[in-house]
N, C-alpha and C positions, 0 to 999 in steps of 0.2 A: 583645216585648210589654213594655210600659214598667208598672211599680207602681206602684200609688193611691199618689201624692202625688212618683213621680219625673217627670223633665220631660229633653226632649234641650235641648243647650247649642246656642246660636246654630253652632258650628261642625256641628255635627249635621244639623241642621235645614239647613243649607246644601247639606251633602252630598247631602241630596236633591231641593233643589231643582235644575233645571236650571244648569249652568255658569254661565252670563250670568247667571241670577237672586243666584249663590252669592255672586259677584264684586260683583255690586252691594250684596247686604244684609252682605258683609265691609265695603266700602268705606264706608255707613251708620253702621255701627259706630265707625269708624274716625273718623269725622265727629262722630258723637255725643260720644265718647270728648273729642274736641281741644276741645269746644266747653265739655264739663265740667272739663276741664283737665286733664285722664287722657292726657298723649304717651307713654305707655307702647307701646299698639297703633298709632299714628298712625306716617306715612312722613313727617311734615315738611313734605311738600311740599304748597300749598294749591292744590285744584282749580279748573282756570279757569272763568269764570262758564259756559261752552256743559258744561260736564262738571255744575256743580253741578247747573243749571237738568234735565238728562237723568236724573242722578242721585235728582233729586225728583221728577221725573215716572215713575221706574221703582219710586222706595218707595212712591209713592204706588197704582201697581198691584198690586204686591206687598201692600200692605197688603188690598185685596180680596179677597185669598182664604187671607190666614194663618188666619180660623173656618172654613176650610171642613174639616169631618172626613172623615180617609182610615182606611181600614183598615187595618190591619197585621196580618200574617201571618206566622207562623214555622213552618214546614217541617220535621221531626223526620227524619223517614224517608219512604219509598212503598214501596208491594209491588203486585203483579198475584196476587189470587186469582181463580178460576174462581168461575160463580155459585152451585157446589154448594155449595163449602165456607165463601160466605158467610153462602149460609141456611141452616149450620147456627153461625153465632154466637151466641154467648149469652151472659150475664151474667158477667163473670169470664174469658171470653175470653181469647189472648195474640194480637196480629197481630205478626208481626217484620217486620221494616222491613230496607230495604238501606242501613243506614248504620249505622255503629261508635258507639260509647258517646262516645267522644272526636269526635268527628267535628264540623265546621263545622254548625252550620244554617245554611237558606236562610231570612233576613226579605226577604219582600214587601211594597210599598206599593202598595194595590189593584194586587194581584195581580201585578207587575213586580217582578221580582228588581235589588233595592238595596243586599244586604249580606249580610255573614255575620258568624255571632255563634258565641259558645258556651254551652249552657246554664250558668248557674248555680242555685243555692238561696240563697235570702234570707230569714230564718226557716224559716216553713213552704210562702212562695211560692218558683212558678217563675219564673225570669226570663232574660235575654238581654243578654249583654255585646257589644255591636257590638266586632269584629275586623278586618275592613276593609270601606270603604264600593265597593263597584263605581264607576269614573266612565261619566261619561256612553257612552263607545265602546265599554266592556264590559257597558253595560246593552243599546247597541242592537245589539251580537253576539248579543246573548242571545237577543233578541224577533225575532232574523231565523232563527236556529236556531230558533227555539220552545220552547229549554228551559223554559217556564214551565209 
């Protein structure tokens, strides 16, 4: 879960996007970068007009759906209780969970497992340091198994 006023880096935000999307909003960049005079990130080598021309027609789809808001979800733990001992919870409650203190979360993007993080504390909020991002072939093991 991201903090009022932090934001993911273009590398971020790729990682979630699909592969082919990732590829093309690096190579954007990459583009943008040469054009402001930044060959820092740039390979040198100028796109041929059939790459640019695809290129702009794939930012340009991409650009359709960067406002579209997703959920995000981070995954602490789970437990199986029976429904006796749910309905006796109450305020002050403890549930324990099957995961360790130290232990990876699971962050979800509407509801598809995209990464793992580790809790931290930032002041007095909680938050989520991305630790590694799944690719694309470990997201769709995941969704065939049903771990979700």
């Amino acid at each position: 879960m991201l903090m009022a006023g932090e934001f993911l880096n273009q590398e971020e935000i790729a990682a979630l996007l699909s592969q082919e999307q990732a590829e093309l909003l690096i190579k954007a960049n990459q583009r943008s970068n040469e054009v402001k005079g930044d060959k820092e990130n740039w390979d040198g080598e100028p796109g041929t007009e059939e790459e640019n021309k695809e290129l702009s027609e794939q930012e340009g789809k991409l650009e359709l759906i960067l406002d579209i808001p997703l959920t995000i979800s981070v995954i602490l733990g789970k437990t199986k209780k029976p429904i006796q001992e749910i309905l006796c919870f109450q305020s002050g409650s403890i549930i324990e969970l099957n995961s360790l203190v130290d232990e990876d979360v699971d962050i979800l993007v509407n509801n598809v497992l995209v990464a793992k993080g580790e809790v931290v504390v930032i002041n007095d909020d909680f938050g989520v340091r991305i630790t590694n991002i799944l690719n694309t072939t470990e997201r769709m093991l995941q969704l065939k198994r049903g771990v979700i």
